[in-house]
C-alpha positions as CSV (number, residue, x, y, z in Angstrom):
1,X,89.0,116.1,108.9
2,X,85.1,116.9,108.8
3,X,83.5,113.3,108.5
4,X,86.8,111.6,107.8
5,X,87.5,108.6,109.5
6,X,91.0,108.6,111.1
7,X,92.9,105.6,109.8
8,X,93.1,102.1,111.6
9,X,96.7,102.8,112.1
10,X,96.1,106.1,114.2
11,X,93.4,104.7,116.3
12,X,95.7,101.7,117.5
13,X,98.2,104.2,118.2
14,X,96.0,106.8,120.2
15,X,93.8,103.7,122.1
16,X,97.2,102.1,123.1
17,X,98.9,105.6,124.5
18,X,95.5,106.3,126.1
19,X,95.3,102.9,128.1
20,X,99.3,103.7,129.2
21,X,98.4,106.9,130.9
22,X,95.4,105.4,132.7
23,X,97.2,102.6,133.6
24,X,99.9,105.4,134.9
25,X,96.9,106.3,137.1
26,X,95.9,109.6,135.0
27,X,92.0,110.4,134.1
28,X,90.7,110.3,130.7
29,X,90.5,114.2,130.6
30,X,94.4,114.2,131.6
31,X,95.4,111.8,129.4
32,X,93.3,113.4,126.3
33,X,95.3,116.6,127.3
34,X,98.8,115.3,127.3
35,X,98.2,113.4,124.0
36,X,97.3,117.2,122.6
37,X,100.4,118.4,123.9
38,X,102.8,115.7,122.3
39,X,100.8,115.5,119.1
40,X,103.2,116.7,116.0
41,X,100.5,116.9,113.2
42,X,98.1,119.4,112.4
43,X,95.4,117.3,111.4
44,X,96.1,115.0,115.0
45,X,96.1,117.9,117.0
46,X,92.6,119.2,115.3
47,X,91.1,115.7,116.3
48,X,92.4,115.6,119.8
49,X,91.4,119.3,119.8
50,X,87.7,117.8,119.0
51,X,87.6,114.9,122.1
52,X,89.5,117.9,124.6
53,X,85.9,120.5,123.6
54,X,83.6,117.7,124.3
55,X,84.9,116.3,127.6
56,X,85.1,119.7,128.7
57,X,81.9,120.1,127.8
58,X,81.1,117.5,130.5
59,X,80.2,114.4,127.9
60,X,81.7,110.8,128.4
61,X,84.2,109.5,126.3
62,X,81.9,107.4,123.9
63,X,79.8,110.8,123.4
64,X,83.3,112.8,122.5
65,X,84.5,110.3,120.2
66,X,80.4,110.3,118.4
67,X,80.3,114.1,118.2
68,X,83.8,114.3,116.6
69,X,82.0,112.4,113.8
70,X,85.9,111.2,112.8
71,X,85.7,108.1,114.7
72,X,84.0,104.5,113.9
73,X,81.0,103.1,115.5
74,X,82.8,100.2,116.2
75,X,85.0,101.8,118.6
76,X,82.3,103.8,120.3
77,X,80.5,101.2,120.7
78,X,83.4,99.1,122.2
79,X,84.3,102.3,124.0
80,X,80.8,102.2,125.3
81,X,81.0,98.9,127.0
82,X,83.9,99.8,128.6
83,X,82.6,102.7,130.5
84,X,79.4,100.7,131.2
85,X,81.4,97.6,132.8
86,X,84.3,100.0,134.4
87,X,86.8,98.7,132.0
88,X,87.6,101.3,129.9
89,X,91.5,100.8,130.2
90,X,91.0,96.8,129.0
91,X,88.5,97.7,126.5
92,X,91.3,100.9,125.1
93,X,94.1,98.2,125.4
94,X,92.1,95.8,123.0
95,X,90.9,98.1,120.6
96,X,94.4,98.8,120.8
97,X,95.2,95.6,119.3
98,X,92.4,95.3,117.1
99,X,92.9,98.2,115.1
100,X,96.7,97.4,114.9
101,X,95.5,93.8,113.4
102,X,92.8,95.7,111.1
103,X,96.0,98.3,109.9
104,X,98.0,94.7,108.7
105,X,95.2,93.2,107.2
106,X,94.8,96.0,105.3
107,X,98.0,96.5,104.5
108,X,97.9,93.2,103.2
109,X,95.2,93.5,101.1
110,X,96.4,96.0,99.6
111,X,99.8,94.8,98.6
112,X,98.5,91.3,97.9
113,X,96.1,93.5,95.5
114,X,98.5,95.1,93.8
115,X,100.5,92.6,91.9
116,X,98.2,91.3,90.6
117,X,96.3,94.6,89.3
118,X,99.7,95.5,87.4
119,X,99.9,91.9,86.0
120,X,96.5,92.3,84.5
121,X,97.6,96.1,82.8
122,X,100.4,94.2,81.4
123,X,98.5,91.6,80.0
124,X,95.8,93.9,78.8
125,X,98.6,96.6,77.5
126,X,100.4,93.3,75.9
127,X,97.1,92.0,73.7
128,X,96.5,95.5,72.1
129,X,99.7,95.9,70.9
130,X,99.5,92.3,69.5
131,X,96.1,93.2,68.0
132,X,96.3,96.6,66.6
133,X,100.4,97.0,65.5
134,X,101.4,93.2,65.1
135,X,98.7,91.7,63.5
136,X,98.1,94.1,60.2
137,X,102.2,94.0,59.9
138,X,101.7,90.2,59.5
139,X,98.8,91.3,57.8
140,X,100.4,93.1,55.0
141,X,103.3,90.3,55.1
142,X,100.5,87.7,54.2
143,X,99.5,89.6,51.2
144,X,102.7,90.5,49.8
145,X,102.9,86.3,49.8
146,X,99.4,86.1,48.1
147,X,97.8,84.2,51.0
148,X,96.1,85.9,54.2
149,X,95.9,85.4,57.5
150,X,94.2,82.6,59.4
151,X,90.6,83.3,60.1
152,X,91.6,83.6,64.0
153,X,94.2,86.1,63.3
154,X,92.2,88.2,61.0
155,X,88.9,88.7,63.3
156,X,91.7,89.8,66.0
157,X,92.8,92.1,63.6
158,X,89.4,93.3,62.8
159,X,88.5,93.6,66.9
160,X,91.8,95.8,67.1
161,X,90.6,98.1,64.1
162,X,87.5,98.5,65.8
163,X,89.1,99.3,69.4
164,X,91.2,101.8,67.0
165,X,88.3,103.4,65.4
166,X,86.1,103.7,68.9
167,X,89.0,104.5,70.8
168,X,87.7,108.2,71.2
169,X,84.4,106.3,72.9
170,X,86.2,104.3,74.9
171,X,88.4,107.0,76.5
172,X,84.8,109.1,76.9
173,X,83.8,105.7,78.9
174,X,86.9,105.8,80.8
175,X,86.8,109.4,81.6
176,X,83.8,108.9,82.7
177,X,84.3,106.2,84.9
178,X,87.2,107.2,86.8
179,X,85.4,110.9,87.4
180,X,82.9,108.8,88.7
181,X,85.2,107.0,90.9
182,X,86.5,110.4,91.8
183,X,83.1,112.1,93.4
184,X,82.6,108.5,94.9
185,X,86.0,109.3,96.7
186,X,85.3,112.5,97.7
187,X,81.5,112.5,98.8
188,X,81.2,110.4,101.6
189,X,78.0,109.8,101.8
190,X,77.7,108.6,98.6
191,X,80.4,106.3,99.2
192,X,79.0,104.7,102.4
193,X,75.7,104.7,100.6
194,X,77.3,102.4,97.7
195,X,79.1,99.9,100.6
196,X,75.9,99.8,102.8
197,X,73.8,98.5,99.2
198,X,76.8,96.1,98.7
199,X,76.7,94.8,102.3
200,X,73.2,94.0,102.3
201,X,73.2,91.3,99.7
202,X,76.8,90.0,100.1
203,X,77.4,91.3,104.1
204,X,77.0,87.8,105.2
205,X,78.2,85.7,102.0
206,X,81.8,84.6,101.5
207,X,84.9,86.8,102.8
208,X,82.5,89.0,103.6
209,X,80.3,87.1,105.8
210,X,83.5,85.6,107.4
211,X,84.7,89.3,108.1
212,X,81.8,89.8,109.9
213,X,81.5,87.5,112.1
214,X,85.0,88.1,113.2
215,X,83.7,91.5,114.0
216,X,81.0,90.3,115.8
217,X,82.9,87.3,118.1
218,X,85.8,90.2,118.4
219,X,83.4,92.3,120.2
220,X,81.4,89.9,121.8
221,X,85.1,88.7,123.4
222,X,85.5,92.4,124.6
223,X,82.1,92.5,125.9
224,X,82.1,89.4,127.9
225,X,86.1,90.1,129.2
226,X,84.1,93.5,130.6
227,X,81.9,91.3,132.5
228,X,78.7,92.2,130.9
229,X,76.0,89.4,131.3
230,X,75.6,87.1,127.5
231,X,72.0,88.8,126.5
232,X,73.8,92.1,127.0
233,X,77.0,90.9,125.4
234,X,74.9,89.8,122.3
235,X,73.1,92.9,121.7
236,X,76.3,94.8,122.3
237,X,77.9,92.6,119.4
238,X,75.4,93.0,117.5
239,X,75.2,96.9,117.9
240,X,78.9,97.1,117.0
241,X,79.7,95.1,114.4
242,X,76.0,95.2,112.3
243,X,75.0,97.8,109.7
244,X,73.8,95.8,106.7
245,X,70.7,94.0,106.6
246,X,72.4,90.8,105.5
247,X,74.5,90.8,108.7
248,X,71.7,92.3,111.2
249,X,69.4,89.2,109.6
250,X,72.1,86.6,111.3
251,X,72.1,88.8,114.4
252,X,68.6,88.6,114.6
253,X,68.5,85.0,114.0
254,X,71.0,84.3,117.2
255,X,69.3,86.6,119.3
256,X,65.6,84.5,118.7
257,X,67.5,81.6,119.6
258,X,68.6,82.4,122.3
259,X,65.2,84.2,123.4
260,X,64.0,80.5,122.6
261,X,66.3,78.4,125.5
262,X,69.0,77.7,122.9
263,X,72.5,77.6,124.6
264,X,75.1,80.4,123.5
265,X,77.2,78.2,121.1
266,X,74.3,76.3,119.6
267,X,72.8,80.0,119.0
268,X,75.6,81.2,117.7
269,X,76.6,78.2,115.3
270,X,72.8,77.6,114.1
271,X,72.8,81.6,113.1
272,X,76.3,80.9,110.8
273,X,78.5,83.4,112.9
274,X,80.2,80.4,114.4
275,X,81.8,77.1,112.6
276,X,80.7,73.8,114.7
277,X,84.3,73.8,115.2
278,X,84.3,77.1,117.0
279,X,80.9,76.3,118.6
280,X,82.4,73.1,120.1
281,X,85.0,75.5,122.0
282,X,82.8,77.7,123.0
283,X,80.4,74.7,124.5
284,X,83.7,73.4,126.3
285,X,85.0,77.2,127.6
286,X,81.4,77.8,129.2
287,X,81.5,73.9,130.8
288,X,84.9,75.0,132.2
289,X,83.7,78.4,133.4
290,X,86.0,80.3,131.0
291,X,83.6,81.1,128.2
292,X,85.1,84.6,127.8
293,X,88.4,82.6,127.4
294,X,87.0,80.6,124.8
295,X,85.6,83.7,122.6
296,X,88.8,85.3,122.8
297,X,90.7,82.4,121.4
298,X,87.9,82.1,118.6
299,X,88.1,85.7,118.2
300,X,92.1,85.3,117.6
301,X,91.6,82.2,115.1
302,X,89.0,84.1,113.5
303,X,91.0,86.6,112.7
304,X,93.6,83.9,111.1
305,X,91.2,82.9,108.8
306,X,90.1,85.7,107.3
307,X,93.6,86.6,107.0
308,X,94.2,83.2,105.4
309,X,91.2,83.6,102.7
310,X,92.3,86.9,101.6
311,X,95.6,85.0,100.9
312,X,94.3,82.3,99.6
313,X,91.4,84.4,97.3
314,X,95.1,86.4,96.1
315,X,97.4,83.2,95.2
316,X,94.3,82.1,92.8
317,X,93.9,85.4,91.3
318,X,98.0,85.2,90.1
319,X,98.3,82.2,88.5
320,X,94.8,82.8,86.7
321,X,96.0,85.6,84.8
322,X,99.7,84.2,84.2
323,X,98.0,81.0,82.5
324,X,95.0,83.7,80.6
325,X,97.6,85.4,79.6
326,X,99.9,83.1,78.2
327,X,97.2,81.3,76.4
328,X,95.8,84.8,74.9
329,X,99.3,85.3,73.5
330,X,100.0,82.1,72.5
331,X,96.9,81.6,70.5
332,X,97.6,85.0,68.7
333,X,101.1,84.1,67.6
334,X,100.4,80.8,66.9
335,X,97.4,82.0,64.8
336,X,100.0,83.7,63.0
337,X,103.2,81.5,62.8
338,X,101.9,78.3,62.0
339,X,100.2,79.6,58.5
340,X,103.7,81.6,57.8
341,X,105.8,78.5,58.8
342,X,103.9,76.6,56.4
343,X,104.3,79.0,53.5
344,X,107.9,79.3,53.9
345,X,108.2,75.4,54.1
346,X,106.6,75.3,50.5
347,X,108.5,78.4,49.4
348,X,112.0,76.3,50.6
């Protein structure tokens, strides 16, 4: 488990069974202890074995779960908060929830991902065998009649010869790229190295940029429900859900306005993390005196919407490569069966 994250799906599971036994009035140390004791797998019990050494050790919880080196920042930093406010039972029952939401969007993903990632094998698998067994059958058909092809048809043909004839280069490519996709797989630093390049020019662009600001009003709803003061909140937010320069550049932005008098949802909607939309509630929940109120609501629709693009980004992707591929077929047998429907008309 050395420097491997535990999944969402575990963390939800061992923040929510943590917050029960506090709430059953046990310590943190206790609690830790009993999870050990009802833990089934081997690589569970090695990571609860890890948080047991360092609260023995006499370090807080945050500091177990950061020299474990299994566990996110985000949820030490969240963790953090908690035992900085006295709220560390809220602050486990919410990252409870958050990890549970961040296991179905990811399951989501996933199998909104893989439909269409067979469809486009099929279609790819389906073209070939068009190109390099069809075609020179029709090929040869064409001569016996002493005419050829159409000129469409026969540069297909040709392309399919040539995938034929560099088809030992092409599986070298391929080898090569999935062995690279392999050691990105296993190394992770490597792998967090590619995201973190990635992050800084797209963190804050598209899906992406949505994603992160849901992070960021996520935590800055934790950190205000834990009663730290909105400067604090902010730089806790920030702290938790940056890491790439494209997202710490809109952190940075909110953060000089509101250094320069700018009110909280005006600082936060200026700086893109918020939609005017979102601002407005935010302007109305501080009026009313329930601004914490107001970022958890905007923290819950946030989280709709990026569930909602993900969908929506999937449902384009389908129908894309049922028409592509339909109109790659078509065009090949037609290229075919219109010449060969003439020459049996003449022949009849």
């Amino acid at each position: 488990m050395k420097n491997k994250t535990v999944s969402n799906s575990y963390l939800s599971f061992l923040c929510a069974e943590l917050a029960m036994l506090i709430d059953a009035g046990l310590t943190l140390n206790d609690g830790v202890h009993i999870l050990y004791e009802d833990e089934t797998s081997r690589e569970g019990k090695a990571v609860i074995q890890r948080l047991i050494s360092e609260l023995e050790a006499g370090n807080q919880f945050s500091t177990a779960l950061k020299k474990s080196s299994v566990f996110p920042a985000y949820m030490i930093q969240m963790v953090e908060i908690g035992e900085r406010t006295g709220r560390i039972e809220q602050t486990l029952k919410a990252l409870a929830e958050y990890y549970e939401r961040q296991n179905r969007l990811s399951a989501a993903v996933k199998k909104s991902v893989l439909y269409p990632a067979i469809m486009l094998v099929l279609m790819i698998a389906v073209v070939l065998v068009l190109i390099i067994q069809v075609l020179p059958i029709f090929n040869d058909v064409f001569g016996r009649l002493g005419t050829q092809m159409s000129s469409v048809a026969t540069a297909l043909m040709n392309f399919g010869g040539w995938l034929t004839g560099a088809s030992a280069i092409i599986a070298a490519v391929v080898f090569i790229i999935m062995v690279f996709i392999v050691i990105i797989a296993l190394i992770p630093k490597l792998r967090a190295s590619i995201r973190a390049s990635f992050l800084n020019k797209w963190g804050n662009k598209g899906i992406f940029g949505k994603i992160a600001s849901s992070r960021y009003v996520y935590a800055m709803a934790l950190s205000m429900a834990s009663g730290l003061d909105t400067l604090d909140a902010i730089h806790a937010a920030a702290k938790a859900s940056g890491g790439s320069k494209a997202v710490d550049d809109m952190h940075d932005k909110c953060n000089k306005l509101i250094e320069d008098g700018a009110a909280l949802h005006e600082a936060l909607s200026k700086s893109g993390i918020l939609t005017n939309q979102e601002g407005k509630m935010l302007s109305i929940g501080t009026k009313s005196g329930k601004a914490d109120l107001a970022m958890s609501e905007i923290a819950r629709k946030s989280d709709i919407d990026v569930r909602e693009r993900i969908d929506s980004i999937i449902s384009r992707i389908e129908p894309t490569l049922v028409i592509a591929s339909s109109v790659i077929v078509g065009v090949i047998l037609l290229s075919v069966m219109l010449p060969l429907m003439g020459i049996m008309t003449a022949l009849g």
